[in-house]
C-alpha positions in Angstrom: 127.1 94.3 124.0 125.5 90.8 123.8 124.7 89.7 120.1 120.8 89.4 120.6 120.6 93.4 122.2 122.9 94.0 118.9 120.2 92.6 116.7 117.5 93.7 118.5 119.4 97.8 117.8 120.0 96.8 114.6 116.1 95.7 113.5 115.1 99.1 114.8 118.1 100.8 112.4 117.4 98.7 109.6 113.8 99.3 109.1 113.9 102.6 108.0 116.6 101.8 105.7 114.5 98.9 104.4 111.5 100.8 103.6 113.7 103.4 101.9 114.8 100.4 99.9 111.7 99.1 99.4 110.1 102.9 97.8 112.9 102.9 95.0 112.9 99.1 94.6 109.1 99.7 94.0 110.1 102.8 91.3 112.5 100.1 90.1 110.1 96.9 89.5 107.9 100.1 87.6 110.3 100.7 85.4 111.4 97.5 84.6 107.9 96.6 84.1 107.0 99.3 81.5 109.8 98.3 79.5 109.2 94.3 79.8 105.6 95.3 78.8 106.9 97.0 76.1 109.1 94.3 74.5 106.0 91.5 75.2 103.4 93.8 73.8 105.0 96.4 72.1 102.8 99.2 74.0 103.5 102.1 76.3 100.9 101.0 78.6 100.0 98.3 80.0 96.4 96.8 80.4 94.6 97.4 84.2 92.5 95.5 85.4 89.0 98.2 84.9 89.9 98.9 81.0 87.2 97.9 79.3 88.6 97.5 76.0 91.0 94.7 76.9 90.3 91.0 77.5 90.9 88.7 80.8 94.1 87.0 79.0 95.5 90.9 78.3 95.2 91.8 81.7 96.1 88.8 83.7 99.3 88.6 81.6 100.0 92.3 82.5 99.2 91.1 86.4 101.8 88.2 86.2 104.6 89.9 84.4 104.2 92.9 86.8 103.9 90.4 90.0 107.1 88.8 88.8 108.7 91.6 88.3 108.0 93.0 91.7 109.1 89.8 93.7 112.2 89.3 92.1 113.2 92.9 92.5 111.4 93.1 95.6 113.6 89.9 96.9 116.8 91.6 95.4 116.5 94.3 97.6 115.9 93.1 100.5 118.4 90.8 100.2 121.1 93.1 99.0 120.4 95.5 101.7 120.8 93.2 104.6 124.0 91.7 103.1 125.1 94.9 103.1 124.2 95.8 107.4 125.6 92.4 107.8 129.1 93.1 106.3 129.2 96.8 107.9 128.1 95.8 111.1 129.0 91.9 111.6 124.7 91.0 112.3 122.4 90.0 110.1 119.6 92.6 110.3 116.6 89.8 111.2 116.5 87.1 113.8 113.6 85.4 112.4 114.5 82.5 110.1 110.5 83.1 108.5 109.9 84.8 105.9 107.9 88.2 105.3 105.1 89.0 107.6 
């Protein structure tokens, strides 16, 4: 089988694998948000964005600690999960050299 009709499998394989990763590296970023918010703040929870009670530096805070959080565990993920279809299978799981759509 010809490397492209490999990858071309293998992208239809790997995406429900990657949104499986995706749902617990989402569950993940949560908890490792709650307890970064907890160590920054000292608070269970975290400010949204409709509390009333809380200020704009509060809750933008909360936003970029949360949106950090997200992409670096977000970009863990992914990345660990294709390394691990390219070492079991020999092909990286994407042809495109871009990044996220």
């Amino acid at each position: 089988m010809s490397r492209k009709k490999q990858q071309k499998k293998l992208k239809l394989v790997y995406k429900p694998v990657g949104m499986a990763l995706s749902w617990a590296g989402g569950a993940l970023a949560g908890l490792a948000f709650q307890q970064a918010w907890k160590a920054i703040r000292h608070e269970d929870d975290a400010p949204d964005a409709l509390d009333k009670d809380r200020g704009w530096g509060e809750i933008l805070l909360a936003a970029a600690v949360q949106g950090a959080i997200f992409a670096v565990v977000r970009s863990a993920v992914d990345r660990t999960g294709a390394k691990a279809i390219e070492r079991s299978t020999g092909v990286w799981p994407s042809a495109d050299k871009g990044g996220r759509d």
